[in-house]
Structure formats: C-alpha cells, structure tokens
N, C-alpha and C positions, 0 to 999 in steps of 0.2 A: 504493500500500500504506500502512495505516497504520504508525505506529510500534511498536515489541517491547511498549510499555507500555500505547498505546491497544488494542491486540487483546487483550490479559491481560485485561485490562478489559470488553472489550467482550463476550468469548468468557464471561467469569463474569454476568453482566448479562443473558446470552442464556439461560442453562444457567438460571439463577433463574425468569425469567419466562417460560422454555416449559412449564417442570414448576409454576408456578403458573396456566398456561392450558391446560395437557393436563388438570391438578384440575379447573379449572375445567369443563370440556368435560365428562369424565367423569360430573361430577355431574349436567349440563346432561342426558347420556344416562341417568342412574339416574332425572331425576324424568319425562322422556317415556316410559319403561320401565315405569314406575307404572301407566301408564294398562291399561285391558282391552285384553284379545285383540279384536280386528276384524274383523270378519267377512267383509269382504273379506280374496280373497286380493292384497296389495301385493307380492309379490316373483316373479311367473310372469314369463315372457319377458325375463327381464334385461335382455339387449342391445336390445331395442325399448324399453324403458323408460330404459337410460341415453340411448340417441340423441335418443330425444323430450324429458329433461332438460338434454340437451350443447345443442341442436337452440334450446327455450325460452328456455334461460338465455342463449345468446348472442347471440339475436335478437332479443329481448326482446319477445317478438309481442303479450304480453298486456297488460305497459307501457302500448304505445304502442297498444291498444286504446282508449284514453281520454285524453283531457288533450295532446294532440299536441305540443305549447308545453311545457309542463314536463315529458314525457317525454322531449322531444330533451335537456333540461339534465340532466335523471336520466342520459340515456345518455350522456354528455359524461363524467359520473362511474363509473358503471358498466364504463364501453371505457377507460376510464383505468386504473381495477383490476384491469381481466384482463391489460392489458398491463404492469403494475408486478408482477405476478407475475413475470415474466422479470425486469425492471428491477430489481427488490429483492434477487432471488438473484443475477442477474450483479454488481450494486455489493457483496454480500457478500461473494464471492469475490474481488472485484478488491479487497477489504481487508487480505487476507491473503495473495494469491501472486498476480504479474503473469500476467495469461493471457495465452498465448499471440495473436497475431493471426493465427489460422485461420480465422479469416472473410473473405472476399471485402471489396474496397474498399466493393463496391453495397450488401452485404447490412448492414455498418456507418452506411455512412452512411444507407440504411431506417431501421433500428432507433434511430440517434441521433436522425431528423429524429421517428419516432414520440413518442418517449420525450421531445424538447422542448416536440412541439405537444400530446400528451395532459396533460404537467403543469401551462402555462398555463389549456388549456381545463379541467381538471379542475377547476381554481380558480376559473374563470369558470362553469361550472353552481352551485359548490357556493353564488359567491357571489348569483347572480340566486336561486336558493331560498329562500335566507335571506330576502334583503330580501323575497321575496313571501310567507313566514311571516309577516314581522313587522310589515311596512309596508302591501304592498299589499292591498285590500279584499277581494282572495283567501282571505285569512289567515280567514275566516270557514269555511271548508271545516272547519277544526279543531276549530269550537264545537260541545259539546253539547248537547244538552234539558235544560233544569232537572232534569226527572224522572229522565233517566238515572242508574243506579245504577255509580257509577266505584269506585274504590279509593280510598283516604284520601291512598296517593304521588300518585296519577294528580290529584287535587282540587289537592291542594297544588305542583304545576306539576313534576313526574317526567320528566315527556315532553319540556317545554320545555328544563330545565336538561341532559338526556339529548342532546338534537335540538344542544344549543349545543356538549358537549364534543364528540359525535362530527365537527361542522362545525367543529370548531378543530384537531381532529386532522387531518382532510381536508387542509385549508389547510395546517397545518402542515409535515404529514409530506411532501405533494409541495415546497411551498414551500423545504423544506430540499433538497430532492430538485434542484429548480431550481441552489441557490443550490451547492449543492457543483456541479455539473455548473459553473458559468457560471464557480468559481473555478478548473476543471481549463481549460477554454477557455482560461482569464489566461496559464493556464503553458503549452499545448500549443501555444496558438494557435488560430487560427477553424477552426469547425467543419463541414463542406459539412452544409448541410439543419438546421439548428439558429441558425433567424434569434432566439431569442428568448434562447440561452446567450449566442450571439453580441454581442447587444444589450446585456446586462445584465455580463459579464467584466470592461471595464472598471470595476465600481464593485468587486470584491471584488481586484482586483491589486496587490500593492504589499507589503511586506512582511511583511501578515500574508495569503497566501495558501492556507498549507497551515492555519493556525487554520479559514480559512473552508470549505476541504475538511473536514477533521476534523469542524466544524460540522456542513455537510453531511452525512458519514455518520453521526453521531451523531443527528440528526435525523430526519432520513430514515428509517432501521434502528432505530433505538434508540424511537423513536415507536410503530415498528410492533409491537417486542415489549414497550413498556409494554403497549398499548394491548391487546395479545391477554390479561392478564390481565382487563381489561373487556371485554373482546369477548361472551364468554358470558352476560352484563346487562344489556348494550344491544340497542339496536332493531337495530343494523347486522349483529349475529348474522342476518336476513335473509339476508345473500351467504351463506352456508352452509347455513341451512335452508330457502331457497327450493327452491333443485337437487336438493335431497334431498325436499321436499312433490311435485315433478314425479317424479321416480322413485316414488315410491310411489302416485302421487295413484290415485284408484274409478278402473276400467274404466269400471262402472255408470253412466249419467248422473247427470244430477242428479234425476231422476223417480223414481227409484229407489229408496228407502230401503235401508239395509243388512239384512239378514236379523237374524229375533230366535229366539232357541228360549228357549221358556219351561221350566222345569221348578218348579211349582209347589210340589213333594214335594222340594225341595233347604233346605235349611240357611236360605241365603241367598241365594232366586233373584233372579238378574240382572232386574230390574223397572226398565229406564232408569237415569238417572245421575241421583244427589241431592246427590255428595262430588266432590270433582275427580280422585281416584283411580278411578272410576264411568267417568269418560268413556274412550274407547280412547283406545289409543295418537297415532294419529292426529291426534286431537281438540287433544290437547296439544302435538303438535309444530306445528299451524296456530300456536299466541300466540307460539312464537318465530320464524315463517314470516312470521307479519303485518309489511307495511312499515308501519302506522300511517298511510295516507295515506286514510283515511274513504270512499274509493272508493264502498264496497259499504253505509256511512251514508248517502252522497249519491243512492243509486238504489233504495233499500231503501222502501216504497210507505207502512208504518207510519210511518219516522222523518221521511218529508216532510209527513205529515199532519200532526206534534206530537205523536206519542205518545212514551214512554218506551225502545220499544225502538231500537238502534242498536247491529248486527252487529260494527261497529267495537269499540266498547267492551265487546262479549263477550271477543273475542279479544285487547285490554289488558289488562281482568281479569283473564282467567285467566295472562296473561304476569307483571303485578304479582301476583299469588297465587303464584306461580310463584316469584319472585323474592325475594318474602317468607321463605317456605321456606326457600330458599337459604339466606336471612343466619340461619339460627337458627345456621348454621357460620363461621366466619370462612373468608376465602379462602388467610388462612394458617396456617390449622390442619392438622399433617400428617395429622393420621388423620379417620375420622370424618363425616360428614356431619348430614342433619337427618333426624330422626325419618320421614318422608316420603318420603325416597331410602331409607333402609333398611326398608322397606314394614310399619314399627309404625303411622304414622298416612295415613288415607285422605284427609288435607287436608279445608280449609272445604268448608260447604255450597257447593252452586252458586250457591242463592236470598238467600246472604248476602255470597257474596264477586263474584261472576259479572253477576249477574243477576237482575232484579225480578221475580216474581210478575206481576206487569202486562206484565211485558215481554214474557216467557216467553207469555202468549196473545195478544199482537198480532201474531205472525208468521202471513203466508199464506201461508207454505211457498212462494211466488211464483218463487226461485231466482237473483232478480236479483243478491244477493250471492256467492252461488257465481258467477254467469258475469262477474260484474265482477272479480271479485280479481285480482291479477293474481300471487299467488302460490297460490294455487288451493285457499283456506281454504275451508271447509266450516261455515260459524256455524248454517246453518240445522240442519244434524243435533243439533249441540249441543244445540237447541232441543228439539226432537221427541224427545231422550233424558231432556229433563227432565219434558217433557208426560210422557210414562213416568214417570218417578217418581212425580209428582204424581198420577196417574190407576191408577194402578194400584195403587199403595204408600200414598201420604199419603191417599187420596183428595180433593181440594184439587182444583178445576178450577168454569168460570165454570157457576152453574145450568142454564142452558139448555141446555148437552150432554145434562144427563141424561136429558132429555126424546128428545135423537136419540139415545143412547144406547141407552133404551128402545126406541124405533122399531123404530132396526135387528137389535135383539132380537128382539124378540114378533113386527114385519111382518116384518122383512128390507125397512126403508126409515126415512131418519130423518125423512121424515111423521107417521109412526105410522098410515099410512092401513091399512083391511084389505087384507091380500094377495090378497082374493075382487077387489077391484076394480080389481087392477094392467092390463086389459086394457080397462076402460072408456074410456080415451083411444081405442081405437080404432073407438070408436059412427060406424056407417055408413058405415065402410070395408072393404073386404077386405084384412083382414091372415090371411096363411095361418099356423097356428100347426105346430109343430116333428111336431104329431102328426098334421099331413095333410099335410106334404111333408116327408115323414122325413128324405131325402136332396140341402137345400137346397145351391145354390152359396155362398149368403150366410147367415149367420146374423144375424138383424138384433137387437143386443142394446139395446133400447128405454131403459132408464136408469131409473132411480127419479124423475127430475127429468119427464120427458116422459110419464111414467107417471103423476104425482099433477099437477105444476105445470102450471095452465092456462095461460100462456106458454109454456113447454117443450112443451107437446102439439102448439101450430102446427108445432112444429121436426119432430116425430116423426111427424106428417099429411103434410107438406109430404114427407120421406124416404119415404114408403111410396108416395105416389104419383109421386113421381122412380123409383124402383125398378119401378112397374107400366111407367111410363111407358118407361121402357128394355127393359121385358120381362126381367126380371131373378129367376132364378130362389130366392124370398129363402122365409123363415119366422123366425117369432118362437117366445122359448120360452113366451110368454105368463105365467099363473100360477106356474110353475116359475121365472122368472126371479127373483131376488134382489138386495139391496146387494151390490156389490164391495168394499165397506168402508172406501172411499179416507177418508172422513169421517173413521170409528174409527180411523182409523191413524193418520192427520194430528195428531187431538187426542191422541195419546197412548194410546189404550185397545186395544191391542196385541193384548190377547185375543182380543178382541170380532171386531177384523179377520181372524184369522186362522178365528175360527167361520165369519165368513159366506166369508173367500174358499175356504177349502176348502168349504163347502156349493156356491157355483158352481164351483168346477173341478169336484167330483162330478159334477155335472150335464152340463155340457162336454163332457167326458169319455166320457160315457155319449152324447150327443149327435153329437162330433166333425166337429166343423165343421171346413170348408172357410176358409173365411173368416170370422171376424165382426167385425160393421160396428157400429160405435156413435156417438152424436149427443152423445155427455158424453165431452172431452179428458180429465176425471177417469176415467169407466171405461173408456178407452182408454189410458190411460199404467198404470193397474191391472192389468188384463189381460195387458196388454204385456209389461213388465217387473218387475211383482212380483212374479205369479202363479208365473213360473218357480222364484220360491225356495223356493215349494209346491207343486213339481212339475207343475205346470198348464202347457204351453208349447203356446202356437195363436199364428196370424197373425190381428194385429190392423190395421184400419183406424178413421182417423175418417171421415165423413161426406161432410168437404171433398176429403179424399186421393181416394175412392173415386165421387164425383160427376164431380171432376176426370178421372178414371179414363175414365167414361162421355160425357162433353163429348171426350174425346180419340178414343175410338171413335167418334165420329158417333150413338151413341145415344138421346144428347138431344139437341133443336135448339132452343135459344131463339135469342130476339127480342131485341136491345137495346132498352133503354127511354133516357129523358133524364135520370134522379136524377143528382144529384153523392153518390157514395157513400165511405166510409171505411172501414176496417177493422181494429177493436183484436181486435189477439192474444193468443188467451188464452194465461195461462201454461204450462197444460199441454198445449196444442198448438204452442206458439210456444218459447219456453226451453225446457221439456224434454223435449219432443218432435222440436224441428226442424223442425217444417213451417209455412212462412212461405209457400211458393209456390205452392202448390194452390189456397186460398181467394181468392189475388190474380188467377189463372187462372180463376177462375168470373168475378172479378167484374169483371175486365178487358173478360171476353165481354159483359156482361150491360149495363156503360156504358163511354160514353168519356169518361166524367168521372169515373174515379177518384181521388182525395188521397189520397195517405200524413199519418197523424198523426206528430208533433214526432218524438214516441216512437213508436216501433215495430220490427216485429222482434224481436230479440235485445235492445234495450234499451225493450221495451213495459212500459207500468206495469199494476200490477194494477189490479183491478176491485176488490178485496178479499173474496172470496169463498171463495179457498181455505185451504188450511191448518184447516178447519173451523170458520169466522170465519164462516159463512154463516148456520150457527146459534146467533149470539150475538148482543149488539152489540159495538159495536166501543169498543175500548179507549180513554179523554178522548183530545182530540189538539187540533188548531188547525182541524178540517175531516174529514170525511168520505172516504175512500179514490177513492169512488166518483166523490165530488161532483167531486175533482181531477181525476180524468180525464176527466168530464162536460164541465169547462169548456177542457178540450184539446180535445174534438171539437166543443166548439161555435167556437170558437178558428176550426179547422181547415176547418170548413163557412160560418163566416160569408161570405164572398165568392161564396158560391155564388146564385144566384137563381131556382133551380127546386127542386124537390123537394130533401130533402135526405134522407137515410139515413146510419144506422152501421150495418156489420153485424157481426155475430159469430158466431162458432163455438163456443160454452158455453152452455148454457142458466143456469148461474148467471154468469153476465158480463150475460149479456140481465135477470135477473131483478135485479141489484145496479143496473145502468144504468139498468135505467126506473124502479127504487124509489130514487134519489137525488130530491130534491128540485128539485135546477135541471132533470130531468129534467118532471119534472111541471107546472114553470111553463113550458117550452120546448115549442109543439105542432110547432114546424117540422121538430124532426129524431124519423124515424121510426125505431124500432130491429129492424132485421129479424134475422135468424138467414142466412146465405149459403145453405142449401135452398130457407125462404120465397121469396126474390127469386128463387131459377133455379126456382122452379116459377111464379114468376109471368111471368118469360120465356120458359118453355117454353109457357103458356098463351096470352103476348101473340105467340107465332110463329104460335099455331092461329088467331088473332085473338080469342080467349074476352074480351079487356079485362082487367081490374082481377080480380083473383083471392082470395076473402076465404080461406082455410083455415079452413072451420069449426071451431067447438069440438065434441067427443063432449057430446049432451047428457044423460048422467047424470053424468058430470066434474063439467059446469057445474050444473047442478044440485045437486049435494055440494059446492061453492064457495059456491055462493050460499046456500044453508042455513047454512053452516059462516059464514058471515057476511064470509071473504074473499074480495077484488078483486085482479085480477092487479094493480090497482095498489100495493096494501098493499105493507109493508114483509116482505123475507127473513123476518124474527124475528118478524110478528106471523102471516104466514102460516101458519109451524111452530105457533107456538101455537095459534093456533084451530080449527087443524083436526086436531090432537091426537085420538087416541080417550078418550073417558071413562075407561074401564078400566084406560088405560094408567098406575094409580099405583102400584106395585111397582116398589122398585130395581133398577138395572139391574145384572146379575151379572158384574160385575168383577172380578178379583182384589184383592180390599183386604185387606191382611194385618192391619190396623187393624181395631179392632171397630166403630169408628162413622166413618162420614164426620163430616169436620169442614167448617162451613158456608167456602164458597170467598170468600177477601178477598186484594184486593192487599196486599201488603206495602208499609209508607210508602214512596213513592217518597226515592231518596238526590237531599239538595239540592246541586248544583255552584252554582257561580260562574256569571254565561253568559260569561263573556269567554274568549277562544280557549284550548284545552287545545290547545298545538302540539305540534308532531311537526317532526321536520328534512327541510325541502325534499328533500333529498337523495334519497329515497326514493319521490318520487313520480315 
C-alpha cells in the first residue's frame, strides 16, 4: 500500500487526467461524428461483429499477414498491453487496500511469471523497432515521393518526434512497472516464475526500498494517466480504434463501392467529398485507425511506379487535419471545442489538405491497400468520393475521360464505337442471340472490350466455341447489350453509371437469366455486387469459374501441351472477387509447367488498367505500371526453355501487357487469355495442331481503316477509333456553368529522407 499522503496525491492526479482524457476522447468522437451518414449498414449482427473484433484484435491475423519478423516484435508489445490491462488495475488496487490472497498459489504464480516475462519482452520489441526505424536500411519503408502531398506537421518530422514519445513511454511505463515489482521481490523475497524480478531485487534493496516501490507505482500508473491525456493525438490511439474499425468494418467487399443516391433537385446534393466533413463517418475514423506502418504504400501499384499517390499518406493527412482542428481548443479548456466539432465549419479541402489532384487519378481502384491494412482502412473509397466531387461538381478530371464518357453515353461503350456493330466480333461464328433461344441456360454477356477490342474478340471467339464445344445451352443479348459502367463509376461520374447500369438491369430483367457468364472480371464484379444496390440481383460467373465448371464435368477434354505458362491475376477477379483457383485449375490441366509469379494471388500487382486509368495515360512516375509487372513475368519465365506464355483473365490486363513496351521488344513470351489456351487444348486433344482464333473480318476491317493495331497503345486505340460525331459534352451533373480545363495541382515538395513512424506498430 502506498502511504495516506502518496494516495491523496495520486487519487487527485488520477481525477485531473481522466477528465482531461475523457475531453479528450469526447472531442476525438465529435470530429469522427462530423463525417456523413454511410451507406452501409455498420451496426447489424452485433455479436458477430464484436467476436470477429474480440477474434482480430487478439490474434492479430492481419498483422502478421505481412512482415512476419516485425510483427512477432509488434506482438511482443501488443500481448504485453492486453495483459497490463489486468496488471495496471491489480497494482492500482494493491495501492490503496491489501487484497486479499484469494487466489490459488498456481494461479499467482501464472500471472507473476506473465506479468515478469511480458515486461522484459515488451521492452525488447519496442527496442528492436526503434533501432530498425532508425538505423536499419529498413527505415526506408517510411520514405515518401517527393510528389506526395503531406501536411506541413507530417514534413516537418510529427510522426518521428510522435513515434519517439510514444516508444519512451512504452519503455518507461513497463520499465517502472519492472523496477517496483523487482523492489517488492527485495522485501518479500524470490518470486517462483519471475527469473527477471528475481534477477534484478538485489540492485533496488537496501534502505531506500519503498522510495523504489513508490517509484515504481508512480511510474508505472502515473505514466499511464499522463499519457491518456495524449493518447487521443497520437498514433497509438490505434489500440482503440483499430477494435472499433473491425466492429464496424463493409460486409461488402472490397468490389463493391458503397451505394450513392443522387438527388439533383436538393439544396446541396451529396456529389462525393471535396471538405473533410464530405467524407462518412467511417472514412474518418480509418486516420485514427491507421498504425502509420506504409503497408498499403508499399503494395499500392501507382506509388511503386513513382507517382505521387501513397494510400499511407491519405490517411496521415487526414489524421494531421484532424488534429489540427483539434488545437484551435486547448486541451485544457473547460468548455468548448473547434469550430468543426460543433458542425459550423466542414474543414479543409481534401485537394489541399488530403490529397493531390495527381494523386487522386493514379488510383486503379486495384484494392491492394484495402486487403493489406491490417486495421482495415478503406483509402481507396476516399479516393472514388473525391473523383465524385471532381467529376460531377468541379468538373476537373484528366481529358481523355470525356471522350469515354461520351462513348458510354451516345454507344453504351467507352469506344465510342456504333452500337449497330457490337455483334460484328462474332463474323463466322454461330452465336445464338437472346431472340432465338429465348430460354438460355447461360447468358453469355460479351463485354464492350471483346465486343470492339481486336484482342479481347480472340477471348470472346475462343468462349463461344468452349460453350459449343461443351454443348452448352448459351445466347447472347447481342445489340441490346450495353456498358455496365464499371468505367463511369471508377472515375467518378456516378450519374452516368447508374444511367447505363439501370439500362442493363432493365434488360436482364426482362431477359432473366439463369446464369450469366462474362469474359471482363470488371463486368462480373458489376453485375455481381453492385447491381444489387439497383435492384438488379442475378448469378454471376467469370469465364474461368464456369470453364473450370465444364473441365470438372468431363465436358471439355483437352490435350496438355509443353508451354511453361504463368498467371497474373486480375484484380477484379483475384482481390475482389476471390477467385484465385479456377484459372490455376485450367491451367494446371492444360501444362505441367506451371510458375507462380513473385506476386500473386491476394498480393498480385496490377496491370494498371483499372480504376479507369485504361482511358488515360498514366500519371509521371519512375516506370510504367505495366512495364513493372512485365518484367516480373519475364523474371519469372526466364528459366524456362520452351514456349513460354502468360495468361490472363481480363481483357484489359491482356490489352495493358502487350501494349507495355518491354512487351513488344520480348517475342518469346506469348500473352494468351486462359479460354485461348483451353481451346487450343481442346483442339490439340482432337489433334487439329496449332489453333489461330480468327478475327471477325469486319472488326478487323474497322481496325485497320481506323488506323489501329492490337498492338497500339490502350489511349491511342480509344482515340482513333472515336466516332466523328462524337463532339458534344458528355451530360454530367456539373453544377458549375463551364468545365474548367483539368490540371494537377503542384505536386507538395517533402524532404526524401524517412518521414518515420514508431516500430511499435508495425
């Protein structure tokens, strides 16, 4: 027990700094309250949602999804914390009245031997972090791109001097925590299961023993409710908003976008986020969620190329905007808050405080950082709410949209090709259209890509004769078919999306398929999961799922052949879809020389095609998106010495990979689509040889007039084969009377030297 005069003391000390970190907290809840209502529902099924938090947070599954080596020191610190939750509160009580020994000899001496070995080790992760912040060539993890747009705290080193108090506290608060324990040892005597109090008693014994207790609890306790008035400004606020970002975290995947409802005849319609009160709620509790460990920097497909954007540094941003706020109040000011907690002001731009202009269109919507976070931020939505603003509001977005804009306007394709010619891919095949087999098993939904792109048509030749070849009861909607909108949605133009996707659910509908089959992972994750938030709900397949489907019935028989083949996954068949095994199931059959790339699966890099990056170019950087993952699969196929092949299952992944450049200087690796090859081994079974999948020749024809080669670039193909007529703005909601021509905002200049973050948290 302390003495009458240290508890006086300690109990006034306590009472001060709870009610200045309850303020704290409070406020921390008024500016995450700020944010918009979210369209998900976050609070159905409580109890499954706290288990799967209780479940996360203790196992740390997502952690140690990465980095294995410094999440075991992370967890060193982390299992130390949940257990000084008991440890803090029992030495509290043992300050003030002797507890009883109602506990069992065993169950004491557990909890002593815990409570020795976690505060060592607590000290020993916190210290290996540090030195590999600061020392090891690690510490590069930290750095940003010159171009990234940071905050003026974050530039000026926020994060480092943040990362140093919270690691001295760490150190500290156990360290004292040690150091009273080892001085109760001196007087009680050794402790069974506590080699390390044991060890260290003699140096605190001797007549100042209860100074050293005292120390100890003062330390120990006294640390931890300083430290809860900063708790709510620092990065380590994480151990509380992480559990809470898992309790509430989308059902939805990550394919998913959240639902919009426009109301154009409103005051002030919701047209995305442009203020930081704009974004939902959610959005804002991710920047105090963020541990600050660049995870989802470091897998993020733009910021390995060199461009400006870095997921990481969205969700700093907005935590330094965040915190900015904050101080217009002192923290010990009794009444009162900032202008922002009492919802007068709707905080900085996004484009000024957040996030660059530049940045803001180098995402492909990819997902990489959603599935790496390991506390289950959401950066890319942010993203896609500002394309919203920007495209709907400012009008501000890169030229080359407008053109696909138009397209899938006037066509219903962001071609701009005529919609008279969306069946010409099928020149000299029989594809049975929806009005001569009214009551298909399959609905085969062709794609705008396999429908105009003379690459993507081999994909969609190659499927119709997989499906004859099976005897598979299919039809196409032919002319009737339309864009899904995935495009329009991605960049922003919200409206536009929801024209065309209710134009195809109308149709659908009227249709009611059984099944439909599509060759684009984009209009299958459409279909799938969007659709439903416009009332559209069908069962959707890709290509690979449903060939895989007919190789399992015995439908199809191929032939293996001898290629050494690969397989990059697309993102939205692969991340936000989940389907990783079906395509490797074809191609298993197909050779016995399959390779996995570096990447792949769940940590595959994009091609950079999505997020509607397909119709641009792409944002300055150090390299090409494409190019990078070009030279992973030539990496990956070098050792081989026969044929070589990558396949794919996107027709833009196909059309990004053979328009890179090393692509074109490389003849040896062939880039097929996973149909192509199973129809060329369904053919090399019949023994037909070499199988070309013709092109429709009035496709090709309208190509070669149009002046483009499948080998041309994504952005010159769009362009030239443009319709003439197509020059009328595309009907957006712009609340502005003129568009204003679209330019990056100056990239913000950093330092390149490490902007750290504290080990501790990775």
């Amino acid at each position: 027990m302390l003495p009458v005069g240290q508890r006086v003391a300690f109990a006034v000390f306590a009472l001060l700094t709870i009610t200045l970190g309850a303020r704290g907290f409070y406020r921390l809840y008024l500016r995450i309250a700020r944010g918009r209502r979210d369209a998900d529902c976050r609070t159905d099924r409580p109890a499954a949602r706290a288990w799967y938090a209780l479940r996360t947070t203790l196992t740390q599954e997502r952690v140690f999804k990465k980095r294995p080596v410094l999440s075991f020191f992370h967890g060193l610190i982390f299992y130390a914390f949940v257990l000084y939750l008991l440890v803090n509160l029992i030495d509290a009580v043992d300050g003030y009245v002797r507890l009883p020994l109602l506990l069992s000899p065993l169950v004491r001496t557990v909890y002593g031997a815990l409570a020795d070995a976690f505060g060592v080790l607590a000290i020993v992760g916190v210290v290996a972090l540090v030195l590999r912040r600061f020392v090891l060539p690690a510490r590069r993890d930290f750095a940003f791109n010159e171009r990234t747009l940071l905050q003026e705290s974050v530039r000026k080193g926020y994060i480092t001097r943040d990362s140093l108090i919270v690691s001295a506290f760490i150190v500290f608060h156990v360290g004292s925590r040690v150091v009273g324990n080892a001085a109760r040892v001196a007087v009680v005597g050794p402790a069974k299961g506590e080699p390390f109090s044991n060890l260290l008693a003699p140096m605190f014994a001797g007549p100042h023993v209860m100074a050293w207790r005292i120390f100890g609890y003062w330390g120990a306790l006294g640390s931890v409710l300083l430290f809860l008035v900063y708790f709510p400004y620092s990065k380590h606020v994480h151990l509380l908003m992480a559990p809470l970002n898992y309790f509430f975290k989308r059902e939805a995947g990550s394919g998913a976008l959240p639902a919009v409802e426009i109301d154009l005849d409103a005051d002030e319609p919701e047209l995305g986020a442009g203020r930081l009160a704009e974004l939902s709620w959610p959005r804002l509790m991710d920047a105090y969620a963020c541990i600050q460990c660049n995870r989802c920097q470091d897998v993020c497909p733009a910021s390995r190329t060199g461009k400006a954007l870095s997921p990481a540094a969205i969700e700093i941003n907005k935590r330094m905007a965040l915190n900015a706020i904050a101080s217009e109040a002192s923290v010990f000011s009794p009444v009162g808050g900032s202008s922002f907690e009492a919802g007068i002001s709707d905080g900085p731009s996004l484009l000024e405080a957040v996030i660059s202009a530049e940045s803001v269109w180098a995402c492909t919507t990819c997902g990489a950082c959603v599935e790496v976070c390991p506390t289950q931020n959401e950066p890319m939505l942010d993203i896609v709410d500002i394309r919203r603003n920007q495209v709907m509001l400012e009008g501000e977005f890169p030229a080359p949209l407008q053109s696909a804009f138009r397209g899938m306007e006037r066509q219903s394709n962001p071609w701009g090709m005529a919609r008279e010619k969306r069946m010409d891919w099928a020149d000299g095949l029989h594809v049975p259209t929806i009005e001569e087999v009214p009551d298909p098993d399959v609905l085969y939904w062709v794609g705008c890509a396999a429908s105009y792109d003379a690459g993507a048509q081999k994909t969609g030749r190659a499927v119709v004769q997989l499906l004859t070849e099976a005897k598979v009861n299919f039809a196409v909607l032919g002319k009737r078919e339309g864009c899904t909108g995935d495009s329009a949605r991605r960049a922003g133009n919200e409206l536009l999306y929801q024209q065309l996707a209710k134009d195809a659910i109308e149709t659908l509908n009227e249709v009611r398929p059984k099944l439909v089959l599509a060759s684009c992972p984009h209009c299958v994750n459409t279909i799938d999961v969007e659709y439903p938030q416009l009332g559209g709900n069908f069962t959707v397949m890709h290509h690979t799922e449903y060939l895989e489907k007919l190789l399992t019935e015995e439908r199809l028989k191929p032939a293996a052949g001898d290629a050494a083949i690969t397989f990059h996954d697309p993102c939205y068949l692969g991340r936000h879809r989940g389907s990783y095994e079906q395509p490797r199931a074809i191609l298993n059959i197909l050779s016995n020389h399959t390779v996995e790339l570096e990447r792949a699966k769940n940590n595959a890099f994009c091609c950079g095609a999505g997020g509607a990056q397909f119709w641009k170019e792409e944002e300055a950087g150090s390299e090409r998106i494409s190019e990078n993952r070009f030279r992973e699969v030539q990496k990956t196929l070098a050792p081989a010495t026969q044929e070589k092949v990558l396949a794919v299952g996107c027709p833009f992944c196909k059309s990004m990979l053979q328009s890179t450049p090393a692509a074109g200087q490389d003849s040896t690796i062939a880039i097929k689509d996973v149909a192509e090859l199973l129809l060329e081994g369904v053919q090399r079974a019949k023994g037909l040889g070499e199988v070309v999948v013709a092109q429709p020749t009035q496709v090709v024809a309208a190509v070669m007039e149009s002046g483009v080669m499948e080998s041309a670039s994504p952005v010159a193909m769009v362009e030239e084969v443009r319709e003439v007529e197509a020059a009328a703005p595309v009907a957006v909601p712009v609340v502005k009377a003129e568009r204003k021509k679209w330019a990056p905002k100056a990239a913000a200049k950093t330092p390149t030297e490490d902007i750290g973050k504290d080990e501790g948290t990775r």
